[in-house]
Each structure stands twice: as structure tokens, then as C-alpha cells.
mmCIF file of the N, C-alpha and C atoms, coordinates in Angstrom:
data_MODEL
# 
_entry.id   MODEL 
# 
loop_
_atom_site.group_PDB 
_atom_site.id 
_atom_site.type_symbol 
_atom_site.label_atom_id 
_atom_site.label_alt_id 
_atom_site.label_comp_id 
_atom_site.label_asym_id 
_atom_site.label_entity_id 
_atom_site.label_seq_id 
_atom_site.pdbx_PDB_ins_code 
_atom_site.Cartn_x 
_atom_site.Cartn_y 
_atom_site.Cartn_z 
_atom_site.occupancy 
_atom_site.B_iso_or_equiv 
_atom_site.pdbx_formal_charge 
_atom_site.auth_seq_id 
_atom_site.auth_comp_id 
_atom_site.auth_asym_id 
_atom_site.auth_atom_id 
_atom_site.pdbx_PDB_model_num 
ATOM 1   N N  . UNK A 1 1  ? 9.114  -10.937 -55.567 1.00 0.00 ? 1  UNK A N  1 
ATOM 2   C CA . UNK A 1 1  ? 10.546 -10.777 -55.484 1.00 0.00 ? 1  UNK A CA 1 
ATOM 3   C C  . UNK A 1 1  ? 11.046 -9.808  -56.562 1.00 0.00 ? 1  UNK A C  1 
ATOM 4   N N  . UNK A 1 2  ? 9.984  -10.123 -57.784 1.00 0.00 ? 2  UNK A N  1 
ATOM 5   C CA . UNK A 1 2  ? 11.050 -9.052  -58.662 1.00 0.00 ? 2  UNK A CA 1 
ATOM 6   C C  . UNK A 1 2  ? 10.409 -7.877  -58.607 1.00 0.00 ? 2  UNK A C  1 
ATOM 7   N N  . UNK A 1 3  ? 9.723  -7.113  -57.674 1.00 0.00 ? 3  UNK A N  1 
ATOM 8   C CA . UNK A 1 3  ? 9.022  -5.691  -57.380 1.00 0.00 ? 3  UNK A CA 1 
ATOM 9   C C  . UNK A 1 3  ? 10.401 -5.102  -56.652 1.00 0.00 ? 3  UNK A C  1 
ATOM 10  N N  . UNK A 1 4  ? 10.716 -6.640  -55.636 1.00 0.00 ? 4  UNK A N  1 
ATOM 11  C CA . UNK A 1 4  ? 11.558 -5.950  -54.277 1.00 0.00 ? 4  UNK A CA 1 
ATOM 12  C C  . UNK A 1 4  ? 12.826 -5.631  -55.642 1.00 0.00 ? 4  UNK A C  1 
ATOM 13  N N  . UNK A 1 5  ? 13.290 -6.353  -56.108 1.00 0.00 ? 5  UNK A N  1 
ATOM 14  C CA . UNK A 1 5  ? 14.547 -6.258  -56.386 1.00 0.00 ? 5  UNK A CA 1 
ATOM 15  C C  . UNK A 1 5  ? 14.964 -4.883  -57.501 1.00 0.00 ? 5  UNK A C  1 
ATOM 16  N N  . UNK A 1 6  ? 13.495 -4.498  -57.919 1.00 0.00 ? 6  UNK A N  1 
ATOM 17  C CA . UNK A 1 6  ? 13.386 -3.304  -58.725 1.00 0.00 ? 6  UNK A CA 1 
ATOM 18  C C  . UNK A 1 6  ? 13.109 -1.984  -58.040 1.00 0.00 ? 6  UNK A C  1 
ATOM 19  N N  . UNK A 1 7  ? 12.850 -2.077  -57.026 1.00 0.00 ? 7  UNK A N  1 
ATOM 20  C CA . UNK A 1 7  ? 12.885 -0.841  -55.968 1.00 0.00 ? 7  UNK A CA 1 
ATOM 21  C C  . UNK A 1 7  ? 14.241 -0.727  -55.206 1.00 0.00 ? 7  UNK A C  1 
ATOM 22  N N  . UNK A 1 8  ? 14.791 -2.175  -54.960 1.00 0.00 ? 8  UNK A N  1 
ATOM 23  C CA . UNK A 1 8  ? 15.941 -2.170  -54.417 1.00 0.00 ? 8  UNK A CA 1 
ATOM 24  C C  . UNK A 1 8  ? 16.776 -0.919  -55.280 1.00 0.00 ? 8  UNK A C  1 
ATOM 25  N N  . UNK A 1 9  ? 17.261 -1.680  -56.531 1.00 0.00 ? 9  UNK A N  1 
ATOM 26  C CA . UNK A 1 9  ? 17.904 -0.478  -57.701 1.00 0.00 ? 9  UNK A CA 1 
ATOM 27  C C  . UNK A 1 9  ? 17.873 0.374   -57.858 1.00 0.00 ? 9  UNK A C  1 
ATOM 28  N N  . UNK A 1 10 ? 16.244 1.183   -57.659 1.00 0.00 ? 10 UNK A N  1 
ATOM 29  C CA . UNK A 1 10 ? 16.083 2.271   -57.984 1.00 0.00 ? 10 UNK A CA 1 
ATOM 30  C C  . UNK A 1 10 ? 16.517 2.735   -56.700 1.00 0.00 ? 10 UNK A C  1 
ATOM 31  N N  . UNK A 1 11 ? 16.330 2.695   -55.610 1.00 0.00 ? 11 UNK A N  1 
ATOM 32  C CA . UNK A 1 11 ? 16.785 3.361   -54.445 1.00 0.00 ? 11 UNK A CA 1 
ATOM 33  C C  . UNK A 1 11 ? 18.077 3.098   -54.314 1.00 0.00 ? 11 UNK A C  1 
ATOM 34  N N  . UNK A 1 12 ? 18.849 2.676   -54.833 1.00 0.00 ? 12 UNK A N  1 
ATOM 35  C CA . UNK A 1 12 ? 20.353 2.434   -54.468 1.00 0.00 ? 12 UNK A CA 1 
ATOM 36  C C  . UNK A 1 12 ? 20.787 3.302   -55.813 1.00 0.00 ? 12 UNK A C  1 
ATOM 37  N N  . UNK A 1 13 ? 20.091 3.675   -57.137 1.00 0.00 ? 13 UNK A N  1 
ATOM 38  C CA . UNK A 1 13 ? 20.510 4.434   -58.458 1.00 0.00 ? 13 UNK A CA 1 
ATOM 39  C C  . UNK A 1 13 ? 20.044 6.034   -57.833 1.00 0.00 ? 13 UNK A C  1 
ATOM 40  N N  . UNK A 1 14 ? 19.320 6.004   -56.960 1.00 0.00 ? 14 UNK A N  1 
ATOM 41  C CA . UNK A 1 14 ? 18.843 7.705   -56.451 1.00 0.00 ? 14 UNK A CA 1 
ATOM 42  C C  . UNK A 1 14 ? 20.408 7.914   -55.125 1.00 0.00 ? 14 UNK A C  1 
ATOM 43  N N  . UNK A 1 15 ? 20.341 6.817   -54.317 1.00 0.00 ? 15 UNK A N  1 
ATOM 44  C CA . UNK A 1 15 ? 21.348 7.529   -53.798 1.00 0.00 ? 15 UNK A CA 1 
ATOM 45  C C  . UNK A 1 15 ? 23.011 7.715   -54.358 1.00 0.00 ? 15 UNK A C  1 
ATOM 46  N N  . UNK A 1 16 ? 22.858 6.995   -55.413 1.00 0.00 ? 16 UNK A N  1 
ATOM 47  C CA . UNK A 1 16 ? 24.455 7.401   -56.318 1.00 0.00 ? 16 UNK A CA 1 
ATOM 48  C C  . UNK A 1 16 ? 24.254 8.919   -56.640 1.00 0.00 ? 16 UNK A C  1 
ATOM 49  N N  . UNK A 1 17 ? 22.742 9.103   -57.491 1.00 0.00 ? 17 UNK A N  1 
ATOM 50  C CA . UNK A 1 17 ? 22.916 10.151  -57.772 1.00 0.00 ? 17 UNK A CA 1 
ATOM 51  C C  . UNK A 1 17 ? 23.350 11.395  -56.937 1.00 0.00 ? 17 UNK A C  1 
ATOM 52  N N  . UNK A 1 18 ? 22.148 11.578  -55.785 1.00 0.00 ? 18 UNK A N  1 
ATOM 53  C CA . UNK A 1 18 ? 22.501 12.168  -55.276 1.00 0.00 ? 18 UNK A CA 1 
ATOM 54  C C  . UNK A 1 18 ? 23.916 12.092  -54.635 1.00 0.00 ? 18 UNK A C  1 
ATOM 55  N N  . UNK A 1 19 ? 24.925 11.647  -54.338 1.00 0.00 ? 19 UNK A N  1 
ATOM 56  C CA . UNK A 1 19 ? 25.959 11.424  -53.578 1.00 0.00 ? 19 UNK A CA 1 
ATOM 57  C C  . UNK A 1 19 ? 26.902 12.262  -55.097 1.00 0.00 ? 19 UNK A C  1 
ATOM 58  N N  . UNK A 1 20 ? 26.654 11.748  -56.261 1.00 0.00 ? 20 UNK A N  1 
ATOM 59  C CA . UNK A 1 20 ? 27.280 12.271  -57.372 1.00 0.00 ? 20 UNK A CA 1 
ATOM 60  C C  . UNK A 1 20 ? 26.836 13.812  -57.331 1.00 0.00 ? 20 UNK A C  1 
ATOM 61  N N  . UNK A 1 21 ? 25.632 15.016  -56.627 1.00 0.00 ? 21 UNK A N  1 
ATOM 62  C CA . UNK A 1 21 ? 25.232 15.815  -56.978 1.00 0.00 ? 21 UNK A CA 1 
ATOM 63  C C  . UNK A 1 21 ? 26.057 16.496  -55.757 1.00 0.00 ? 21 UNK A C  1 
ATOM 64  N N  . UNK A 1 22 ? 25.828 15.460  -54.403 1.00 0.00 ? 22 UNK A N  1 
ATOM 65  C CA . UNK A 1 22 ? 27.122 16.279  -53.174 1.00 0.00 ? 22 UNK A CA 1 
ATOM 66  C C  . UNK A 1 22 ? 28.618 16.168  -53.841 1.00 0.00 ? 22 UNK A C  1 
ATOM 67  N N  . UNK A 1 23 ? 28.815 15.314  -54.017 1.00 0.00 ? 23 UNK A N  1 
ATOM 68  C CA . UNK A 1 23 ? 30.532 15.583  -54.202 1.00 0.00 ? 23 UNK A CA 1 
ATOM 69  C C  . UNK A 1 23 ? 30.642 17.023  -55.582 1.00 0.00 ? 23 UNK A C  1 
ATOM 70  N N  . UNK A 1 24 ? 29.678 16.815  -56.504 1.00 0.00 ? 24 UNK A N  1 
ATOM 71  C CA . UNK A 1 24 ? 29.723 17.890  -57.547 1.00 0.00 ? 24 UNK A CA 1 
ATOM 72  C C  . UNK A 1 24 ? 29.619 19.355  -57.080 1.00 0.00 ? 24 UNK A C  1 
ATOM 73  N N  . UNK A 1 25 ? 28.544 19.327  -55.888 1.00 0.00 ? 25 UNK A N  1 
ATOM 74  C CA . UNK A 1 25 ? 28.367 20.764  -54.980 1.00 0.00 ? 25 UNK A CA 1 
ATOM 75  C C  . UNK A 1 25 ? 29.476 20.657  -54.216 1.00 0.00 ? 25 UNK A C  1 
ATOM 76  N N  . UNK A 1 26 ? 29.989 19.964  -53.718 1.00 0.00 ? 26 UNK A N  1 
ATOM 77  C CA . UNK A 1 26 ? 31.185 20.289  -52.880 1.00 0.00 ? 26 UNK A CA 1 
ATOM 78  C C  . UNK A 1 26 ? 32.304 20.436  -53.362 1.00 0.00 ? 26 UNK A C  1 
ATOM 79  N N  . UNK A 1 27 ? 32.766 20.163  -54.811 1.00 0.00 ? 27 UNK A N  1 
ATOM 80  C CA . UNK A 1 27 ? 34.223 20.436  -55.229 1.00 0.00 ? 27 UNK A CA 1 
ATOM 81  C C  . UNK A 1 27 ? 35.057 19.673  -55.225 1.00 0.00 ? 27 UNK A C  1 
ATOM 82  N N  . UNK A 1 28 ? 34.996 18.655  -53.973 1.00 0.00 ? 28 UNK A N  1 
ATOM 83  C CA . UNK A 1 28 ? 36.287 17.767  -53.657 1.00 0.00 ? 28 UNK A CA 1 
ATOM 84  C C  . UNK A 1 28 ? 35.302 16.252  -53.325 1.00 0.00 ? 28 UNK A C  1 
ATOM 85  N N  . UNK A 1 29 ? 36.688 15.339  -53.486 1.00 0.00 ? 29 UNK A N  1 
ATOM 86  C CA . UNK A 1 29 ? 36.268 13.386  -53.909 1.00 0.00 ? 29 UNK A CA 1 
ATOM 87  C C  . UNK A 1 29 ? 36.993 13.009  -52.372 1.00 0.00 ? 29 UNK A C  1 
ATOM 88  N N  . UNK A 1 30 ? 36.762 12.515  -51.608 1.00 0.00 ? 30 UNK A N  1 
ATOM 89  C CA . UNK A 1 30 ? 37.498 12.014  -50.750 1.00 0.00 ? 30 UNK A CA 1 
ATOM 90  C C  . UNK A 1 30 ? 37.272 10.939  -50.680 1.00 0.00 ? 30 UNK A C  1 
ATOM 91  N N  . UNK A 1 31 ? 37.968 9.603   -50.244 1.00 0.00 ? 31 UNK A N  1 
ATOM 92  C CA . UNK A 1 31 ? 38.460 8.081   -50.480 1.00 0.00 ? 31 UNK A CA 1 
ATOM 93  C C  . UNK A 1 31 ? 37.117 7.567   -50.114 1.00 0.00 ? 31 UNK A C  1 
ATOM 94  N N  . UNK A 1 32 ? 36.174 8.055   -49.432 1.00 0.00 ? 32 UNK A N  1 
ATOM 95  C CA . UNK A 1 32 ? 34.916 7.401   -48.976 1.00 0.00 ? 32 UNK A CA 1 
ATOM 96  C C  . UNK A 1 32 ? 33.927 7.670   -49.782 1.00 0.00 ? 32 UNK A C  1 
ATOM 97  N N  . UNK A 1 33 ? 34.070 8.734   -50.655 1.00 0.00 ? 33 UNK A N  1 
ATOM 98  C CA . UNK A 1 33 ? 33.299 9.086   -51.847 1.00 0.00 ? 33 UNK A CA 1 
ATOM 99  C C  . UNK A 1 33 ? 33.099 8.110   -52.724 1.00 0.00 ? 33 UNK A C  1 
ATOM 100 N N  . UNK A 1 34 ? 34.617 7.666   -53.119 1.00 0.00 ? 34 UNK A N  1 
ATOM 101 C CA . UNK A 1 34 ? 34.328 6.599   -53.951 1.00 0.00 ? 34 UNK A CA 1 
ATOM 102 C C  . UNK A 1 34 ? 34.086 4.671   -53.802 1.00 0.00 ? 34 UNK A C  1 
ATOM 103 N N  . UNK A 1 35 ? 34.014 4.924   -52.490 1.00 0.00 ? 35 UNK A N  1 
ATOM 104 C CA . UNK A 1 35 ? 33.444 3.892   -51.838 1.00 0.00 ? 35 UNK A CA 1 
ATOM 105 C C  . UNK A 1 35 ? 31.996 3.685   -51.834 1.00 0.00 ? 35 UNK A C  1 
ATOM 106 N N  . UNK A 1 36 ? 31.600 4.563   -51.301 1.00 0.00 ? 36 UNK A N  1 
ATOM 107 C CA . UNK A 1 36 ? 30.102 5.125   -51.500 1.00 0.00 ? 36 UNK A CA 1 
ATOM 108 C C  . UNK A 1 36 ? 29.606 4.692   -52.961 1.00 0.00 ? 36 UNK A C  1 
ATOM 109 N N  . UNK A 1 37 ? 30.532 5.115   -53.928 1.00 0.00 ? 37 UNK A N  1 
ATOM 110 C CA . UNK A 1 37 ? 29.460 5.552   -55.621 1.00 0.00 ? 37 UNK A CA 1 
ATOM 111 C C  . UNK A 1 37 ? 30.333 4.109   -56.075 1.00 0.00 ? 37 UNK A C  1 
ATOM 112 N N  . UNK A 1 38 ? 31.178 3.486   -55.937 1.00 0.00 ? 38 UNK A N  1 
ATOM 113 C CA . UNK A 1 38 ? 31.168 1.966   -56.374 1.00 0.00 ? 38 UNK A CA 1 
ATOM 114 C C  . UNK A 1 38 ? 30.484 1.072   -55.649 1.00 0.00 ? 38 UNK A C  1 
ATOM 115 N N  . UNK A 1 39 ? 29.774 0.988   -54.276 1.00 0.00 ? 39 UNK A N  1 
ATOM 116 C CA . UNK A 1 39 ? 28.728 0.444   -53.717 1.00 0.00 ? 39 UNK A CA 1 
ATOM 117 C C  . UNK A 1 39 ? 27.527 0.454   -54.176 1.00 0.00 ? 39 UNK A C  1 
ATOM 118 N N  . UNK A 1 40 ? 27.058 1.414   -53.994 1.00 0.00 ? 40 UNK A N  1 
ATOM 119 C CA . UNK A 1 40 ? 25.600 2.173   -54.888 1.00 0.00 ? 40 UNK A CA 1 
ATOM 120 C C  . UNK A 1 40 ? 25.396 1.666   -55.956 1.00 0.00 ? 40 UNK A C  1 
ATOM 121 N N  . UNK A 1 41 ? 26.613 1.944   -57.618 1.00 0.00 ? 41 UNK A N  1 
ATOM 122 C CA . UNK A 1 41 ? 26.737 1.830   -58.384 1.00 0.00 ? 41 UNK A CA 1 
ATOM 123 C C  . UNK A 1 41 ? 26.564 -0.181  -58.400 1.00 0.00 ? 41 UNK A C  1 
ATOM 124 N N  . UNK A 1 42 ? 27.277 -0.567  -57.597 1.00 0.00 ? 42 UNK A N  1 
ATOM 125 C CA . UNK A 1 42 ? 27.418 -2.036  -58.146 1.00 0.00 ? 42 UNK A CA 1 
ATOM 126 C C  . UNK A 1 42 ? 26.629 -2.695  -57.334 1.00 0.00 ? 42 UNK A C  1 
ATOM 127 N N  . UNK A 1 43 ? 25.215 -2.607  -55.887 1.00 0.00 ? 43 UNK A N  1 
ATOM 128 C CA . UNK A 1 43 ? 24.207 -3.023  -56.094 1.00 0.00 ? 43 UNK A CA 1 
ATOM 129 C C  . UNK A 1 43 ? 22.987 -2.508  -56.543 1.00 0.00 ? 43 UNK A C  1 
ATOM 130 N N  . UNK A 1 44 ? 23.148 -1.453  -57.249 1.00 0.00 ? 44 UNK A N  1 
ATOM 131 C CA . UNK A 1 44 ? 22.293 -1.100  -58.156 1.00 0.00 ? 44 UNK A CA 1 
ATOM 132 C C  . UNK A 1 44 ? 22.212 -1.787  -59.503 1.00 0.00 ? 44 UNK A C  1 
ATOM 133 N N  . UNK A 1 45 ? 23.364 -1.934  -59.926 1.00 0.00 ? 45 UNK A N  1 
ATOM 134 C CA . UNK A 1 45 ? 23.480 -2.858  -61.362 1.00 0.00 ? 45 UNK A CA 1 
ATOM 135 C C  . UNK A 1 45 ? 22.818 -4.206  -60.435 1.00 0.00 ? 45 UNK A C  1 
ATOM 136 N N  . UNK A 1 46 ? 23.307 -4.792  -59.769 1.00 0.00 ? 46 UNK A N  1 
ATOM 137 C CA . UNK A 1 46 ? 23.133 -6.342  -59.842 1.00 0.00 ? 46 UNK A CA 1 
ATOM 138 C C  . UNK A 1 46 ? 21.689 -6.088  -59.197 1.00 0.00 ? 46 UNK A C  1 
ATOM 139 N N  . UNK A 1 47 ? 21.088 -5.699  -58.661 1.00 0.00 ? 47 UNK A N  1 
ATOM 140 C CA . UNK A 1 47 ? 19.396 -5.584  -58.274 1.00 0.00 ? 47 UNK A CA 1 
ATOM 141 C C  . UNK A 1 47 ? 18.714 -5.678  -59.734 1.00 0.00 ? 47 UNK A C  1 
ATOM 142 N N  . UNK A 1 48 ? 19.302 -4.945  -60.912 1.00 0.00 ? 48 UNK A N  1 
ATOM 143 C CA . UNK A 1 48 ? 18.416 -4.364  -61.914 1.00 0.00 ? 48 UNK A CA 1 
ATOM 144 C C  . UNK A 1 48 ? 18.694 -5.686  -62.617 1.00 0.00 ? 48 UNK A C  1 
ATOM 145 N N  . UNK A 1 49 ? 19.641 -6.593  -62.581 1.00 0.00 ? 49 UNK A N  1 
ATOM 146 C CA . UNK A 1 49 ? 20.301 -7.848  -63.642 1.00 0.00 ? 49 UNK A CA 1 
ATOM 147 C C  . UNK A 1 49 ? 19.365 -8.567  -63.295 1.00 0.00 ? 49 UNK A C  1 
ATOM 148 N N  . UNK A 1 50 ? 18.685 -8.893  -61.888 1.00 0.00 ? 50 UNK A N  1 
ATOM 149 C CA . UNK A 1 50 ? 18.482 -9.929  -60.964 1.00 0.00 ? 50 UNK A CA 1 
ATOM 150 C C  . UNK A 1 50 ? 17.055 -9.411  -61.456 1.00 0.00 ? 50 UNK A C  1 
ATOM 151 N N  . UNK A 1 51 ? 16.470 -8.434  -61.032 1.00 0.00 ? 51 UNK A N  1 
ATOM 152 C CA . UNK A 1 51 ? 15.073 -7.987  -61.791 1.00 0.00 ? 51 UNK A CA 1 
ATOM 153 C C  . UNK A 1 51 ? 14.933 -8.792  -63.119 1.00 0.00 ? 51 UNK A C  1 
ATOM 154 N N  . UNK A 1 52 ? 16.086 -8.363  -64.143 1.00 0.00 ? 52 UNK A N  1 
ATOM 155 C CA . UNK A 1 52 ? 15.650 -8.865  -65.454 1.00 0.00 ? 52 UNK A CA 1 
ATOM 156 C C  . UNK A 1 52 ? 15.637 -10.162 -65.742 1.00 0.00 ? 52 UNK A C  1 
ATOM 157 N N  . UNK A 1 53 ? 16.671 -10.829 -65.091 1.00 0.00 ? 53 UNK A N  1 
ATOM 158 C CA . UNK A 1 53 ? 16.671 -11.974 -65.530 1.00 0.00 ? 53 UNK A CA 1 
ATOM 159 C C  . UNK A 1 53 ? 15.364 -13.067 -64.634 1.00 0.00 ? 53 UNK A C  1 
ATOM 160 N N  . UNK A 1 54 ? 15.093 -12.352 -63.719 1.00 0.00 ? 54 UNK A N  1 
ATOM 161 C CA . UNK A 1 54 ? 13.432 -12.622 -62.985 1.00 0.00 ? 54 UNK A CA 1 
ATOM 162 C C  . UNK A 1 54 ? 12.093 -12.769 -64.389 1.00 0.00 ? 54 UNK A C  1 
ATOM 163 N N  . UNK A 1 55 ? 12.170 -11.843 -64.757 1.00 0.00 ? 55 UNK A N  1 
ATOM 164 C CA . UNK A 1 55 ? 11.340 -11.277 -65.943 1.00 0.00 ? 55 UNK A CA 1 
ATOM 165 C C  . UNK A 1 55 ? 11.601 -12.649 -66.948 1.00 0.00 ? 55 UNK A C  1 
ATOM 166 N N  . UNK A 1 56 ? 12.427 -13.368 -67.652 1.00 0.00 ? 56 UNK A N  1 
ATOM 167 C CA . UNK A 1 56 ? 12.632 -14.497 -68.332 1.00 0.00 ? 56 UNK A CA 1 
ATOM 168 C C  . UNK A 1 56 ? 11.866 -15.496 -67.890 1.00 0.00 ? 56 UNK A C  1 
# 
């Protein structure tokens, strides 16, 4: 479980990035943008919490 939940993160922390590297190439934020990068962003944190506190 805590392999899945550490791949989970990392694949949900690659697609913020990238989504942070389109909106940066594209110039402009539109309302789904930031839907997108507070999704990403906030099960990426809680995958990586859930990893660590696995690890205890």
C-alpha cells in the first residue's frame, strides 16, 4: 500500500507540473486551470502524508 500511495503522488506532482509548464507556455489561467492545479496539488499532498505516516 505504501508503494501505491507513493507513485500515486508522484504521478499526480508530474501532472501539476506539467499543467504549471502549459499554462506558463500559454500565457493565460482560465477557471479550469486552477481547478486542475488545486486537485493535483491537494491529492498529491495527501498521497505523500498517507505514504509517510504508513512509514511510522
Amino acid at each position: 500500500m505504501k508503494a501505491y500511495l507513493l507513485v500515486t503522488g508522484l504521478l499526480f506532482a508530474l501532472i501539476f507540473a506539467a499543467h504549471v509548464w502549459e499554462v506558463v507556455d500559454r500565457q493565460r489561467v482560465f477557471a479550469s486551470d486552477i481547478l486542475v492545479l488545486g486537485v493535483c496539488a491537494g491529492l498529491s499532498v495527501w498521497a505523500w502524508r498517507l505514504g509517510r505516516n504508513r512509514a511510522s
